[in-house]
Structure formats: structure tokens, C-alpha cells
N, C-alpha and C positions, 0 to 999 in steps of 0.2 A: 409742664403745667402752665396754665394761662395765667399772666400777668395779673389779673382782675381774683382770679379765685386766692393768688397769693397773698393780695392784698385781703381781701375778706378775712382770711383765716390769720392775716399779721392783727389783723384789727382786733375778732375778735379773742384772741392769745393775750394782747393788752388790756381788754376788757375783765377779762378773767385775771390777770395780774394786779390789776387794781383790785378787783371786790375781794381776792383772797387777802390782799392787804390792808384793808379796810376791816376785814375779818380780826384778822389777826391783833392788829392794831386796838382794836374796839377788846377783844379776849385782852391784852397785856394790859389795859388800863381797867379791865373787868369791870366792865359795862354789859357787858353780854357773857354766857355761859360757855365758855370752850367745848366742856364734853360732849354736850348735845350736838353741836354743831359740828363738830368732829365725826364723829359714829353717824351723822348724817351726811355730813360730805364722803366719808370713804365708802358709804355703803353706793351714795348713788354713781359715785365714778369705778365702785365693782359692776353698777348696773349697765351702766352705759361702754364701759369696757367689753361685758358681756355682749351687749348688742352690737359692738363694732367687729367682733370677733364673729357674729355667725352672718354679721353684713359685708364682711371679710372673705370669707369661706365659700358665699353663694355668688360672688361677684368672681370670685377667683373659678371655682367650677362653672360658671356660666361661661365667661369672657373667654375660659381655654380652651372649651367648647367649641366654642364660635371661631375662632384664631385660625387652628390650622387650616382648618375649611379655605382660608384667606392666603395663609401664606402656600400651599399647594401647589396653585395658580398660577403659570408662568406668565410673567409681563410680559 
């Protein structure tokens, strides 16, 4: 994987580390409502789970597709 994309997804992994802490944080001093926030965060990361799963799926049947076509081919 390229250096550069690594970096993006270290960044933003951090990013997301923070606000879920800040989350959190803001919930244990009960300034904000936990439940809500809760049932909406796991609902959108079943959503987005979902969509990595059939953008998983169509990448993997595309690309293996396409593969042997490639490796076939003698150098």
C-alpha cells in the first residue's frame, strides 16, 4: 500500500479517535445524551459496514475477473 494512502487513513483513524473521545467524555459529564448518540452511531457504522461489504464484494469479483486474464500471459 502507498505511503501517502497510509498516511490519510493513520490521520484520519486519529481523527475519529478524538471526536469518539470527546463523545464520550461530553456523555460521562452528561452534557449530552448518550442513548441517542449511541443507537445513532452503531446504526450508521452497521450502514457503512454494509456498504464496505458489497464495495468489498464487487471489487473482489471485478478485480478476479480481470487477474487471470493477466497472470496467463507469459513474460
Amino acid at each position: 500500500m502507498n505511503t501517502s494512502v497510509k498516511k490519510i487513513i493513520s490521520y484520519f483513524m486519529i481523527i475519529l479517535v478524538l471526536v469518539f473521545t470527546i463523545i464520550a467524555l461530553l456523555g460521562i459529564w452528561e452534557i449530552i445524551s448518550l442513548e441517542d448518540i449511541i443507537k445513532k452511531m452503531f446504526v450508521s457504522l452497521m450502514v457503512v459496514f454494509a456498504a464496505a461489504a458489497v464495495i468489498l464484494f464487487i471489487f473482489s469479483v471485478l478485480i478476479r475477473d480481470q487477474e487471470p486474464e493477466k497472470l496467463d500471459k507469459p513474460d
